[in-house]
C-alpha positions as CSV (number, residue, x, y, z in Angstrom):
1,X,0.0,0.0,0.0
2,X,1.6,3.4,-1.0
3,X,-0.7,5.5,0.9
4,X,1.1,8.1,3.0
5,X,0.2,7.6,7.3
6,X,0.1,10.5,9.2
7,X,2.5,10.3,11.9
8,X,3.0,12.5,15.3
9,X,6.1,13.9,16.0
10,X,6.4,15.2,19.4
11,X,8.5,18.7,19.2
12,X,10.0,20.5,22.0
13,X,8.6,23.8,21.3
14,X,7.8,26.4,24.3
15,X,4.5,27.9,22.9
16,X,4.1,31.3,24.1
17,X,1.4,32.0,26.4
18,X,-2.0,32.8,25.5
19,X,-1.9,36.6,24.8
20,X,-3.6,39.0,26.6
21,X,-6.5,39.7,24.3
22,X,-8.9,43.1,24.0
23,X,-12.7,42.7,25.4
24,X,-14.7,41.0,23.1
25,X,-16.3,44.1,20.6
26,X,-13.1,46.0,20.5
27,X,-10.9,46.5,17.4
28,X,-7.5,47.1,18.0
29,X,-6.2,49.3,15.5
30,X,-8.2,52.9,14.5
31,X,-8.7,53.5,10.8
32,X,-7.0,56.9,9.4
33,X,-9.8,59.4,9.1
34,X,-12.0,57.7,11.6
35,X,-13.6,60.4,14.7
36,X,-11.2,60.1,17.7
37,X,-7.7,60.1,15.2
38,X,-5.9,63.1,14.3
39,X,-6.5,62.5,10.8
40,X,-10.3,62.5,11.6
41,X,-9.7,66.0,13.2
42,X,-7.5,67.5,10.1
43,X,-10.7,66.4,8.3
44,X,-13.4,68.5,9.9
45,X,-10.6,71.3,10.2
46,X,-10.0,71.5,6.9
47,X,-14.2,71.1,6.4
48,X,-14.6,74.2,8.4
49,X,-11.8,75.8,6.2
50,X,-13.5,75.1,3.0
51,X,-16.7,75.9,4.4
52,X,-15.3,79.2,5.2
53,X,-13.7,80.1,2.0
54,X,-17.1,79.5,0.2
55,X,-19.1,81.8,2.8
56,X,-16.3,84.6,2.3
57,X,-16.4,84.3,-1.8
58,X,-20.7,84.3,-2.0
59,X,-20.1,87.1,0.3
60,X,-18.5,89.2,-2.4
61,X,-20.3,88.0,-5.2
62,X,-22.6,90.7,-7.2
63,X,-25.7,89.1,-7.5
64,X,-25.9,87.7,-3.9
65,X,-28.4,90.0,-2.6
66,X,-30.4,89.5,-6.1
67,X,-31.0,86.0,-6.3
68,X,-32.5,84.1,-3.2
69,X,-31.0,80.6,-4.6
70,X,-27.7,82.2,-3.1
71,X,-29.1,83.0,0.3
72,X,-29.9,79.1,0.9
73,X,-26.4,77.9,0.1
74,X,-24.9,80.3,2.2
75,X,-27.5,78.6,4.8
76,X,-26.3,75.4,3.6
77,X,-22.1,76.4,4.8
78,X,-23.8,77.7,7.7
79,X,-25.0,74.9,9.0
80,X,-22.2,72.8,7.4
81,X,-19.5,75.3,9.0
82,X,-21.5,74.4,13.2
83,X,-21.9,71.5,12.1
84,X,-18.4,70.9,11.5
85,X,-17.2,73.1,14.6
86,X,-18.9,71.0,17.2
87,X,-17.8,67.8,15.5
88,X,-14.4,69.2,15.6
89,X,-14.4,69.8,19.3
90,X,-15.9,66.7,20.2
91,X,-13.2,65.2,18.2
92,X,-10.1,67.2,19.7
93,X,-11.8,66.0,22.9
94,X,-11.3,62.5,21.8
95,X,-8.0,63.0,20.2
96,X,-6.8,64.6,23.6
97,X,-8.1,61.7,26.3
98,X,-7.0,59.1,23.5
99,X,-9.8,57.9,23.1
100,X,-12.3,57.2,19.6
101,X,-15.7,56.6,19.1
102,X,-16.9,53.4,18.6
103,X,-20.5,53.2,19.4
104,X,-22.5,52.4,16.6
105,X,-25.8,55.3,17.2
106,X,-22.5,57.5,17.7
107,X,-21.0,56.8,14.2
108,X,-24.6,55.8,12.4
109,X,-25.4,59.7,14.0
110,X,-22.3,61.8,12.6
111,X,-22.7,59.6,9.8
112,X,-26.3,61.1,9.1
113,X,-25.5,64.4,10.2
114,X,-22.5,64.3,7.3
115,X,-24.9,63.2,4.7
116,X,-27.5,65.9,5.6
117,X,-25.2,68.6,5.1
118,X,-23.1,67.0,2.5
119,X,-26.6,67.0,0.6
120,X,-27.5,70.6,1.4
121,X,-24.3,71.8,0.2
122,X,-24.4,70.0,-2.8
123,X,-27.9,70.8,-3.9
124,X,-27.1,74.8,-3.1
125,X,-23.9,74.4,-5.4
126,X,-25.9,72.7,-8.2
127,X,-28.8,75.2,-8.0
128,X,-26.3,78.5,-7.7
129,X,-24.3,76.6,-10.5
130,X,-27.3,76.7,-12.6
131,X,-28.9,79.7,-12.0
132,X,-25.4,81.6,-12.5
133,X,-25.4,79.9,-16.2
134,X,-28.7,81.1,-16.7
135,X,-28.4,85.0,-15.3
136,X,-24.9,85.1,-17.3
137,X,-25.5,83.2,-21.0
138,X,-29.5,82.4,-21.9
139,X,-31.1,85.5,-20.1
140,X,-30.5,87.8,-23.4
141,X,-32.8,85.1,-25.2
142,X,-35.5,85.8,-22.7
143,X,-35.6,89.5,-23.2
144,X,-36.1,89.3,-27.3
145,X,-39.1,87.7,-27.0
């Protein structure tokens, strides 16, 4: 018979000892960006800085006061620009006691809250975006006829 038989062969290996593991539910490394990291914090800095930047240009624009479209996304980098602040602070809290959230209503909230004014800020830009082609290129066809 030329089948193969398994065979033991005792080694003398010192295993290592079973390692101190985390409590169950807890991952051991934080992923870059994540709420509670320093790159999480950059993040919602650089958020407010954008948001900021945008709010300062509509500011200075001609036709702000002239076209209401504008007035909602300015409310739309308002809200964006607390929304990011308090975000921010709760995450330099976090960042300063070492410690990251990892509740999941805690994430599934600022996840939610993100997506709210991600889609206010977007719908603003689209509508001011269209609106500013229209004042500056197809109005003059309106006024022939």
């Amino acid at each position: 018979m030329l089948a193969s038989h398994p065979q033991v062969h005792p080694l003398d290996l010192q295993l290592p000892a079973a390692p101190v593991g985390l409590p169950p539910g807890v991952l051991a490394k934080d992923l870059p960006g994540m709420l509670g990291t320093p790159g999480g914090l950059f993040l919602y800095m650089m958020q407010i800085a954008f948001a900021t930047v945008s709010l300062l240009f509509l500011s200075y624009s001609m036709s702000f006061n002239t076209l209401k479209i504008f007035w909602y996304l300015v409310a739309a980098n308002i809200l964006i620009c607390t929304w990011s602040l308090c975000i921010g602070i709760l995450d330099s809290y976090a960042v300063l006691v070492k410690r990251s959230f990892r509740s999941y209503w805690a994430l599934a909230f600022f996840a939610i809250g993100d997506e709210i004014a991600w889609l206010l800020t977007f719908t603003g830009a689209s509508a001011v975006a269209g609106i500013s082609h229209f004042v500056n290129s197809d109005i003059t066809i309106c006024s022939d006829k």
